[in-house]
C-alpha positions in Angstrom: 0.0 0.0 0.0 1.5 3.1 -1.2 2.4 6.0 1.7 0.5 9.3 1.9 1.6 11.7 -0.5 4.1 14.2 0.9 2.9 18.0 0.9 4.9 21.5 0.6 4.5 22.9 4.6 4.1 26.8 3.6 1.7 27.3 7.2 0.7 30.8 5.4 4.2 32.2 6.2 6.3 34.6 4.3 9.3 36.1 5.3 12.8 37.7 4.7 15.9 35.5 3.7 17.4 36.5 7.0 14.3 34.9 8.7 14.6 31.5 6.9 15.3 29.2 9.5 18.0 27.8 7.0 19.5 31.6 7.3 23.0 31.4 9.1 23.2 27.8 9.6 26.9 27.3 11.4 27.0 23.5 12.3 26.1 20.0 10.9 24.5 19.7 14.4 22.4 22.7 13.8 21.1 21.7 9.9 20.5 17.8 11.4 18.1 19.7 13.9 16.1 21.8 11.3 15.6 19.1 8.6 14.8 16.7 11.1 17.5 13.7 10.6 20.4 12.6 12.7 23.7 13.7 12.5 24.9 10.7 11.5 22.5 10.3 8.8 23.9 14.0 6.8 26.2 11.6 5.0 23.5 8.8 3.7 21.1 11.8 2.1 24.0 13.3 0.0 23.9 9.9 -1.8 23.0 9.6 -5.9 21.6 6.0 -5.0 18.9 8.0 -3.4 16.9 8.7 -6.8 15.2 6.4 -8.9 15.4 7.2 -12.4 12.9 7.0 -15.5 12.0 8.6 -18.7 8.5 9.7 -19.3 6.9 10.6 -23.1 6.9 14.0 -24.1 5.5 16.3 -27.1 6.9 14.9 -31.2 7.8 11.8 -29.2 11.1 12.6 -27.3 11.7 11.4 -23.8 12.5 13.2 -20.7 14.9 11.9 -17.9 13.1 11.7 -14.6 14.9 12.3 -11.5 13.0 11.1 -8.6 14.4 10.6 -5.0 12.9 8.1 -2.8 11.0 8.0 0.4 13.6 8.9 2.8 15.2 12.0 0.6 11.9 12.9 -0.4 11.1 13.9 3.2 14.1 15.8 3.7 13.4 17.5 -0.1 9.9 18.3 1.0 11.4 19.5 4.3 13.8 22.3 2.5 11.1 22.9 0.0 8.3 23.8 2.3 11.5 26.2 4.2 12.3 27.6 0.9 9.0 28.4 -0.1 7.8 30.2 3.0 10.8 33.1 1.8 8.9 35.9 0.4 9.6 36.2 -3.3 9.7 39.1 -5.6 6.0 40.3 -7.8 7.6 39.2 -11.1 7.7 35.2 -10.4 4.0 32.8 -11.0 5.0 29.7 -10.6 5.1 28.1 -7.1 3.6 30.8 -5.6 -0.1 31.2 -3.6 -3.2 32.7 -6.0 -0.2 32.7 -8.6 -0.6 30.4 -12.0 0.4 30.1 -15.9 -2.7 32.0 -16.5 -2.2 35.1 -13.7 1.4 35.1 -15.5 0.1 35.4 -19.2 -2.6 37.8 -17.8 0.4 40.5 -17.0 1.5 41.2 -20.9 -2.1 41.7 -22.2 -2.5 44.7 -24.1 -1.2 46.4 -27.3 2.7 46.0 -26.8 5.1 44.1 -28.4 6.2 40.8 -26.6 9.4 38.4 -26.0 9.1 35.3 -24.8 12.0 32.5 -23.8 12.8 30.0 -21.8 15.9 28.6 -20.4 17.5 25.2 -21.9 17.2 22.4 -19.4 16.6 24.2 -16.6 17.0 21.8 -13.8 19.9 19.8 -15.5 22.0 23.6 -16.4 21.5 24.5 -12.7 24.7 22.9 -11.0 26.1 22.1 -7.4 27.8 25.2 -7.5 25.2 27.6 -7.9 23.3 25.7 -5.4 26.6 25.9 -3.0 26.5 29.8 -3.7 22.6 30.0 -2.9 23.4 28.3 0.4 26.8 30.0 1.6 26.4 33.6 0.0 22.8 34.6 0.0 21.5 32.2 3.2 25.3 32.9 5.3 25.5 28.9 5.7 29.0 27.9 6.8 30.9 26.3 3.9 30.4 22.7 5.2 26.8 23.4 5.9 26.6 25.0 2.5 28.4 21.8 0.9 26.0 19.7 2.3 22.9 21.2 1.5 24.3 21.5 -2.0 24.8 17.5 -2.6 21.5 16.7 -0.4 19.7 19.2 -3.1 21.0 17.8 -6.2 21.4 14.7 -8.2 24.6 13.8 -10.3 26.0 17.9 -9.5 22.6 19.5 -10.6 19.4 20.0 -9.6 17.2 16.7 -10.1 14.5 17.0 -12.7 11.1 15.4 -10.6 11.4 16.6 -6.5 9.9 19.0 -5.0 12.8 21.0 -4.5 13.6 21.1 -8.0 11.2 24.5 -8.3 12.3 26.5 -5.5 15.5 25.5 -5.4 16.3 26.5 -9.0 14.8 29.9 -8.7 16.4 31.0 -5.5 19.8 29.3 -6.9 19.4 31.5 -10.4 18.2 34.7 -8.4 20.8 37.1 -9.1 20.6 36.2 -12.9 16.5 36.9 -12.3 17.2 39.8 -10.4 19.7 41.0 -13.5 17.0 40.5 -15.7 14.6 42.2 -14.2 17.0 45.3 -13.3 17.2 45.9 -17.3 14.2 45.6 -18.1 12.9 47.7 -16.2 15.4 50.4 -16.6 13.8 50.3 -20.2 10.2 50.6 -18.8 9.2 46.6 -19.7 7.4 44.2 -17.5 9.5 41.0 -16.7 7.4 37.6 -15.5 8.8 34.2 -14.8 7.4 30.9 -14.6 9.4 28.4 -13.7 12.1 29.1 -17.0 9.4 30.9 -18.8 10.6 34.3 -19.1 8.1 36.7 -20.8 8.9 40.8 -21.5 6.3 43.1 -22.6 6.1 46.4 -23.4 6.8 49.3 -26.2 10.8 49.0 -26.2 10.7 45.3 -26.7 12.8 44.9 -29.9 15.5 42.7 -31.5 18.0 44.4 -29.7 16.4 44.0 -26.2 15.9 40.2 -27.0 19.1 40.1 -28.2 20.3 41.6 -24.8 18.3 39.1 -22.9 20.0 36.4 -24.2 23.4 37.6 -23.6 22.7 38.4 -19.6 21.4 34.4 -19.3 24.7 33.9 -21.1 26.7 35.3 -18.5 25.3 33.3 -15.7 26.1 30.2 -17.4 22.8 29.3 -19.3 21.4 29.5 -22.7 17.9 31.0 -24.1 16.4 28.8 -25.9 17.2 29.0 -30.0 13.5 27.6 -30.5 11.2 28.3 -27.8 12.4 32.9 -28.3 9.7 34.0 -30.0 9.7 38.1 -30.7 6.1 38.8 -31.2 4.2 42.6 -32.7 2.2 44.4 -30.3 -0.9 43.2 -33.3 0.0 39.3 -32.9 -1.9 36.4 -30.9 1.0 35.7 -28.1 1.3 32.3 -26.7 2.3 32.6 -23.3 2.8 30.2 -20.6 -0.1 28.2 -22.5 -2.4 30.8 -22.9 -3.0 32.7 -25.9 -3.0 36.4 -24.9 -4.6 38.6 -27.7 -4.8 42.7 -27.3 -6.7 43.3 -23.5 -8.3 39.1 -23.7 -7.0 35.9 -23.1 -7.8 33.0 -25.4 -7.5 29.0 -25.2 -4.9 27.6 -27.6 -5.9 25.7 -30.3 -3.4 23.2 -29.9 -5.4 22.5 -26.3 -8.9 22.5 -28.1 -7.8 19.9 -30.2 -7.0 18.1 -27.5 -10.2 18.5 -26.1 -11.7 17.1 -29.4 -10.2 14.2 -29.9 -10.4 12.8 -26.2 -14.0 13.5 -26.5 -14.2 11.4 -29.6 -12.0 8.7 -28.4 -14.0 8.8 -25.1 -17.6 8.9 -27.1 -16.4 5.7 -29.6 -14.8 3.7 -26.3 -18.3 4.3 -24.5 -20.0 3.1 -27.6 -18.1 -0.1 -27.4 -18.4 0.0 -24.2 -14.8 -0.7 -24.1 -14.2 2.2 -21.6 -11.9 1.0 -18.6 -11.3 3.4 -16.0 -8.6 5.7 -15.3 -8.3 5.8 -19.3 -8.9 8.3 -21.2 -11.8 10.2 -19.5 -9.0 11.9 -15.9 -7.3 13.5 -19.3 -10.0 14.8 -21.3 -11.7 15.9 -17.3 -8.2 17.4 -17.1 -8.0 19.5 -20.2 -11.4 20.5 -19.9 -10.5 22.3 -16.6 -7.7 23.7 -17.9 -9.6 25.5 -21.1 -12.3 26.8 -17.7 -9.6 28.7 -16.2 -8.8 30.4 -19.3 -12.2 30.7 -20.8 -15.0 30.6 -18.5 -17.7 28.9 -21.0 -15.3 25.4 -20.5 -16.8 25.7 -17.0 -20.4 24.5 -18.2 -18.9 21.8 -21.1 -17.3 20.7 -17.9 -20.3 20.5 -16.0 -22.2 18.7 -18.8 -19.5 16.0 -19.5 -19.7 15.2 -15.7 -23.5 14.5 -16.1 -23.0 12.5 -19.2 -19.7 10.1 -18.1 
């Protein structure tokens, strides 16, 4: 029988780095107290056997490398996790965030403006032990063994694994300064600057090659790359697909990559019924799924979603 699910521990809080209670960690006594192991165990977390590894399908058939840790390290993951995200973080980030989503994040570049959109390349796997060790030792004031620690404990194979529950907090507080950068010139050029998860969005009237350009080169310096498909410059006139969501002039629209989705579930879903071939847990969580996604976006979903209830 599989355990309880482990949950993020926010308790509602939000406060400075320097009230972290990882802030200024000096011993190995001290960081065994606040994640809750012994002492003697510090050495076993810090272990790559830790992880289980798989690959799961993604979009035009490519695979993506799954990094998860098991039980034990996913409590001590979940531990630092639910610390790291109890640090207040700045306006401009969505993701892992309260009453913050992909939709709130595409919602803040509607309008008549030009838009660039970009995204880092892998992420997780580009984020290494050593910006983790900096995160730790420079910005939290660890001691330099403490800071070591922490570092292996948070990262599989020297980087950041790809499927814990670390993997988003701890890659945005370890890439801050090169966030912070970001933001800092674009809004010394009057642009807004969002970011979800590696989905980095700029709107606004001096949006041009030469900003995007720019953009690229300050990820560049802090040891990353934008991208070279997923930058997308886009006129102030053009549909903008952001985070998902198509933003058009002062609306938001559904992609039409996601309604036909919805299309072809329903069909496979209506022909299965028919045959009454329709297992459960197949195909009908993912079209329920897709359909709830298309509600948050466009609130006329909300009663398709209703219906489809009635009818399954």
């Amino acid at each position: 029988m599989k355990g309880k699910k482990l949950k993020l521990q926010r308790k509602d809080k939000c406060y400075n780095l320097k009230d972290s209670a990882l802030y200024k960690i000096t011993s190995k006594k001290k960081l065994s107290e606040i994640l809750f192991i012994k002492p003697s165990d510090l050495l076993f977390y810090q272990s790559d056997s830790n992880y289980d590894t798989f690959y799961t399908d993604k979009e035009g058939g490519k695979k993506r490398l799954i990094e998860c840790p098991k039980k034990k390290l996913d409590i001590v993951h979940t531990r630092i996790a639910s610390l790291l995200c109890r640090i207040a973080t700045p306006d401009y980030l969505h993701s892992g965030t309260k009453s913050r989503t992909n939709i709130t994040n595409a919602k803040k570049h509607m309008g008549f403006h030009p838009v660039f959109t970009t995204d880092v390349t892998s992420f997780f796997p580009s984020t290494t032990h050593r910006m983790i060790f900096n995160f730790f030792y420079k910005n939290l004031k660890c001691a330099s063994d403490v800071s070591h620690i922490l570092a292996n404990i948070c990262t599989y194979k020297r980087h950041i694994p790809t499927g814990s529950r670390i993997s988003m907090p701890i890659a945005f507080w370890a890439n801050f300064e090169m966030f912070e950068s970001l933001h800092a010139f674009a809004d010394s050029r009057s642009i807004r600057m969002t970011i979800y998860v590696d989905d980095l969005t700029f709107s606004g009237a001096a949006v041009d090659v030469r900003f995007a350009h720019n953009v690229k080169r300050i990820i560049s310096q802090y040891k990353h790359i934008a991208h070279p498909e997923k930058s997308r410059l886009y006129r102030a006139a053009d549909p903008k697909l952001i985070t998902g969501v198509i933003v058009q002039g002062d609306g938001i629209k559904v992609r039409n990559k996601l309604l036909k989705n919805i299309h072809q579930d329903f069909r496979e879903w209506r022909v299965l019924k028919s045959l009454n071939t329709l297992e459960p847990n197949s195909v009908e969580p993912k079209l329920i799924g897709r359909i709830n996604a298309a509600s948050n976006i466009d609130i006329r979903f909300k009663d398709k979603l209703r219906s489809f209830k009635l009818i399954s």
